[in-house]
N, C-alpha and C positions, 0 to 999 in steps of 0.2 A: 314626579314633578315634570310638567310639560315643558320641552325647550321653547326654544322659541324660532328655532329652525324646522319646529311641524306645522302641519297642515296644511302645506303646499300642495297642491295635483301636479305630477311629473310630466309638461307637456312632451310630445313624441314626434322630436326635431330629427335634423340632420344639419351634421356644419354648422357655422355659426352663425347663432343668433343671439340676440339680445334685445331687453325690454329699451324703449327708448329715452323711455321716462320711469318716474315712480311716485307715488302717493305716500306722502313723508308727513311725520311731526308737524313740518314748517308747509306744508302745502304741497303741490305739485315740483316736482324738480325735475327738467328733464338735461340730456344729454346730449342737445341740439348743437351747438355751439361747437360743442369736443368732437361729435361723427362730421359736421357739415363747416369746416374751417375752408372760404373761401383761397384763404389765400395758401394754404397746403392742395385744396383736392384742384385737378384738371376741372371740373367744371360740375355747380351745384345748381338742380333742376327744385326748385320752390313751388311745391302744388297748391293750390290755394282753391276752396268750396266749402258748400256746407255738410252737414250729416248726411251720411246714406247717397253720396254725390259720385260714388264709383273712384272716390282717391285711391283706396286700398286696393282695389283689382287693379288699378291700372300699374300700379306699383309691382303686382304680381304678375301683372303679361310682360312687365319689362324685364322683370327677374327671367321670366321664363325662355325669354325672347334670346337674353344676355346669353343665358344657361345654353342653348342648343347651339352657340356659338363657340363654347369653350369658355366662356368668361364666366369666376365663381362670381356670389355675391356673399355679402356679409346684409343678415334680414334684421331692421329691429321692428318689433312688435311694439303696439301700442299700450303703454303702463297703467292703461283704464279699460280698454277692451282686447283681451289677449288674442282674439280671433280676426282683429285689423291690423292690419302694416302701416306703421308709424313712416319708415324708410327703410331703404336701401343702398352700399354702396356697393359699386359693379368694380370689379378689378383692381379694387383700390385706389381708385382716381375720380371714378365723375358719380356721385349722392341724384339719390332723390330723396326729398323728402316732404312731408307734409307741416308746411306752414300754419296752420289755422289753429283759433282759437281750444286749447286752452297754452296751447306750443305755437305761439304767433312771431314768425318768421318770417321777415323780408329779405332780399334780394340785399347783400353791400356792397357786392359790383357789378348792377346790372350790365351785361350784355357784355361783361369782362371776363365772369367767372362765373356768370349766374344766369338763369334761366328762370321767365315764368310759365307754371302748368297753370292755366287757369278753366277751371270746369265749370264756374255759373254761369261762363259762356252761351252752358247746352239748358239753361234749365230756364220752366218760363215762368218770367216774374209774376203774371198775373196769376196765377195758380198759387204761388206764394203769398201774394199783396192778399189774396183771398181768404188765408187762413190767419192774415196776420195775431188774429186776437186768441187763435191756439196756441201761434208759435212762441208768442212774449210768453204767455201764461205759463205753457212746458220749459221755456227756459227760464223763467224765475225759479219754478218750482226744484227744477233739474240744480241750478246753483245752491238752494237753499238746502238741499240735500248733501250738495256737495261741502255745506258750510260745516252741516252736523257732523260729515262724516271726519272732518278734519279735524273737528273740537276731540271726538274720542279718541284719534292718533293721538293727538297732544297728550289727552290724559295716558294712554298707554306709555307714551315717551316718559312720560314722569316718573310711575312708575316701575317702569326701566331701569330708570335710576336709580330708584330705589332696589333694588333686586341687585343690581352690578354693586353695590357698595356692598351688598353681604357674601355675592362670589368672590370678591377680592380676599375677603376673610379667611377663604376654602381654597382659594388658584393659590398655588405656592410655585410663585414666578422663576425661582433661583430654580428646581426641578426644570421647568421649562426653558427656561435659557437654557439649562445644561442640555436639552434633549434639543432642542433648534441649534443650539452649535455644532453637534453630532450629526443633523439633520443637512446642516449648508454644505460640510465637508463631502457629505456622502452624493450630492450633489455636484458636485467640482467645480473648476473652474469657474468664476463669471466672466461674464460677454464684457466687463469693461472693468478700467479700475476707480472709476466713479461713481457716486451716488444712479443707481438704477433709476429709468424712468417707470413710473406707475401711472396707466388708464387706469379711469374707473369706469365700470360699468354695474349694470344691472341684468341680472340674472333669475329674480323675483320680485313679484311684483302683486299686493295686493288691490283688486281693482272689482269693476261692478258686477263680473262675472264671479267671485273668488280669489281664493288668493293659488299662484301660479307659478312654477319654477321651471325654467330649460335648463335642461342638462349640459351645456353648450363645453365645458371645462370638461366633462367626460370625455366629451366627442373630440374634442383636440387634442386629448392628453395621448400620452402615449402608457403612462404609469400615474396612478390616479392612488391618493391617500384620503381617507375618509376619516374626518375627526367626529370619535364621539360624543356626548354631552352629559358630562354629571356636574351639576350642581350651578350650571350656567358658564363652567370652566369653558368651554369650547370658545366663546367672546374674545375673552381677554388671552387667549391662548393665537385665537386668528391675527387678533390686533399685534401681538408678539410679532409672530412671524412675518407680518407683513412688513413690519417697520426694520425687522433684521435682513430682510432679503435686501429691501431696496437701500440698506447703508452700506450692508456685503457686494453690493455694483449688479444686482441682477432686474434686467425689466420684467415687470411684471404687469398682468391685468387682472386688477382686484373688483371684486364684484362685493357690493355691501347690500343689506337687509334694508328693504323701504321700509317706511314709519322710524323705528329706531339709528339707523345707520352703520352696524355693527357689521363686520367686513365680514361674508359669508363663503366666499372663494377665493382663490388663488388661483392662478396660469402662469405656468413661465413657458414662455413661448420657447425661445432656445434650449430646455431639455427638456420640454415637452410633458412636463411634469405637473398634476393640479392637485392642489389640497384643497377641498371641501366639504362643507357642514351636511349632506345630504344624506340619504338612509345606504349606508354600506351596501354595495353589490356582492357578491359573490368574486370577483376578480380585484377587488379594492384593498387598498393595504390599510389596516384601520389603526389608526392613533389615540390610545384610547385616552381619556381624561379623568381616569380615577386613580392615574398614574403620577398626577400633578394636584390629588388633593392633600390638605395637612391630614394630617391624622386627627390632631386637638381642634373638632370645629367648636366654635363657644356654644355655649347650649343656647336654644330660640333660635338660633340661626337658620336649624331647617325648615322649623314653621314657620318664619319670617319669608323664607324665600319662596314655600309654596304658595302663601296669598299672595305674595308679590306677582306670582306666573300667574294664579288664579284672577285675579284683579285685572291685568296687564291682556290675558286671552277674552276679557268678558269683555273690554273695552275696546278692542280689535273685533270683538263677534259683533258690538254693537255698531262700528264706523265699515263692516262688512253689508250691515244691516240698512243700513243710510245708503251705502254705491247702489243696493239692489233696487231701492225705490227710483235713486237717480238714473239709474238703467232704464225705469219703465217709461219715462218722460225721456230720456236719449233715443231710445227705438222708435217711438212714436212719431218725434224730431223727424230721425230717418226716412220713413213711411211718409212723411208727407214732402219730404225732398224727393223721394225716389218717383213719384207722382208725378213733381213736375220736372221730372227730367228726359232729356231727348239721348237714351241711351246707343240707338242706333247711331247716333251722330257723334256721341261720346267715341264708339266703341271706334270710327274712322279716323276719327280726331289720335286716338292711343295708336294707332296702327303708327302714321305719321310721327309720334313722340317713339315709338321702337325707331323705327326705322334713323331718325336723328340720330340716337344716343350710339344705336349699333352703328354707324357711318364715325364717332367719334371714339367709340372703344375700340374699330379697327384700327385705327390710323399709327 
């Protein structure tokens, strides 16, 4: 039976990163709001351009700029094109990030707490105004694609549900409670004696390239627990735990499944410890979940849950199917922004945006 934590390509990070956004059931949902709080970060830089408009490099010279200075960053990736930088935060104070549509971001205190990058500056409208009757056409086409691709989340969402009402029948939650209470202890102390705070974030992300997973909870962890998956137990086993850390007083950063939203990691930062649905390494301590199935499952129940996965993966290969068309109408978008763009003047323009930010990460 396929989980539904496969078919991920393991991208090949360092440090933290995360997807910005994700392609869900309900549409696009990103996590703009939660990385870019004006009134927590020292100061949030708002890029604003079209496709293929050098957002994302410039994002990455300032990362690089930041990096040779000493100062980490935290990178998120774009939840539609895993190969662009969505943003950036440098040191834990001052965001960049990319404003524009379909993540449309303004400024809520200008020139208080916030910054515009604005890059159509370099590009020349007549070159634009020129293709206008491609550009409308690629972007209806490019949304209409995006319309499909949402409709088959939905349908997998459903489905979903259907499939979690038969694991429930097979997850024998009292075994799991008993082994998460065993689990907290052995863990110690928590950092407070209140309700734990939980980010969320995103960790996977299916999008027009494929669907895509950072390892980012490896890479922090110091001891790393890998849960495995029989019979969909792995779900309702994460949602367990998740909900027992943060009553037990530990913070945590939970990472959930795009389309569905089924909590697919755990981080706890102060013991440095991650529990995630990913393919067991070799150094991972693995939790298995055939250890939490009943023994009496009712009969149909396992052919019920394999069309459920089987239906549920066809519906996901078909809304994979829709980003890849919207992909060839967003490159193309690209290619004729990139055309009319004055990259040399861009590229002097970025110098002066380092040099800003690094004059305010010294300070």
């Amino acid at each position: 039976m396929k989980s539904i934590y496969g078919g991920y390509a393991r991208m090949d990070i360092e440090g933290t990163a995360y997807f910005a956004g994700a392609n869900t059931a309900n549409g696009f949902e990103g996590l703009y709001s939660r990385i870019a709080d004006e009134r927590r970060m020292e100061r949030v830089y708002v890029i604003k351009g079209g496709p293929g408009t050098g957002k994302s490099t410039l994002i990455r010279k300032v990362i690089d700029a930041a990096a040779k200075e000493g100062f980490p960053a935290e990178r998120y990736f774009c939840g539609s094109d895993p190969e662009s930088l969505d943003g950036a935060v440098l040191d834990g104070r001052i965001v960049l990030l990319d404003g524009t549509a379909p993540h449309v971001r303004d400024m809520s205190y200008p020139g208080v707490s916030s910054s515009l990058i604005d890059v159509s500056k370099f590009w020349d409208s007549g070159i634009l105004e020129n293709a206008r009757d491609e550009i409308i056409a690629r972007c209806t086409a490019k949304s209409a694609c995006w319309d499909s691709a949402y409709r088959w989340m939905r349908a997998a969402d459903t489905v979903d549900g259907e499939r979690l009402i038969h694991t429930e029948r097979c997850f024998n939650r009292e075994k799991a409670a008993a082994y998460i209470g065993r689990f907290l202890k052995h863990l110690g102390k928590p950092e407070k004696d209140e309700t734990g705070h939980t980010e969320i974030r995103y960790t996977r992300a299916v999008t027009m390239r494929g669907r895509f997973y950072l390892p980012t909870f490896e890479n922090l962890a110091e001891t790393v627990f890998a849960v495995s998956d029989m019979y969909g137990c792995a779900a309702p086993f994460m949602e367990l735990l998740a909900g027992r850390l943060a009553l037990a007083g530990y913070d945590t950063v939970v990472s959930r499944l795009p389309v569905t939203g089924q909590t697919d990691g755990i981080f706890l930062p102060s013991k440095r410890t991650a529990v995630v649905t990913a393919n067991p390494e070799q150094e991972h301590r693995v939790i298995h979940m055939s250890r939490f199935v009943n023994e009496d499952i009712p009969e149909g129940v396992r052919g019920q849950m394999r069309l459920a996965a089987k239906v549920e993966e066809s519906c996901i290969t078909e809304a994979l199917a829709c980003l890849s068309r919207a992909a060839d109408e967003h490159f193309a978008l690209e290619e004729i922004y990139r055309q009319a763009m004055d990259f040399s003047a861009l590229g002097r323009y970025t110098k002066k945006v380092c040099a800003e930010i690094l004059e305010r990460l010294k300070k």
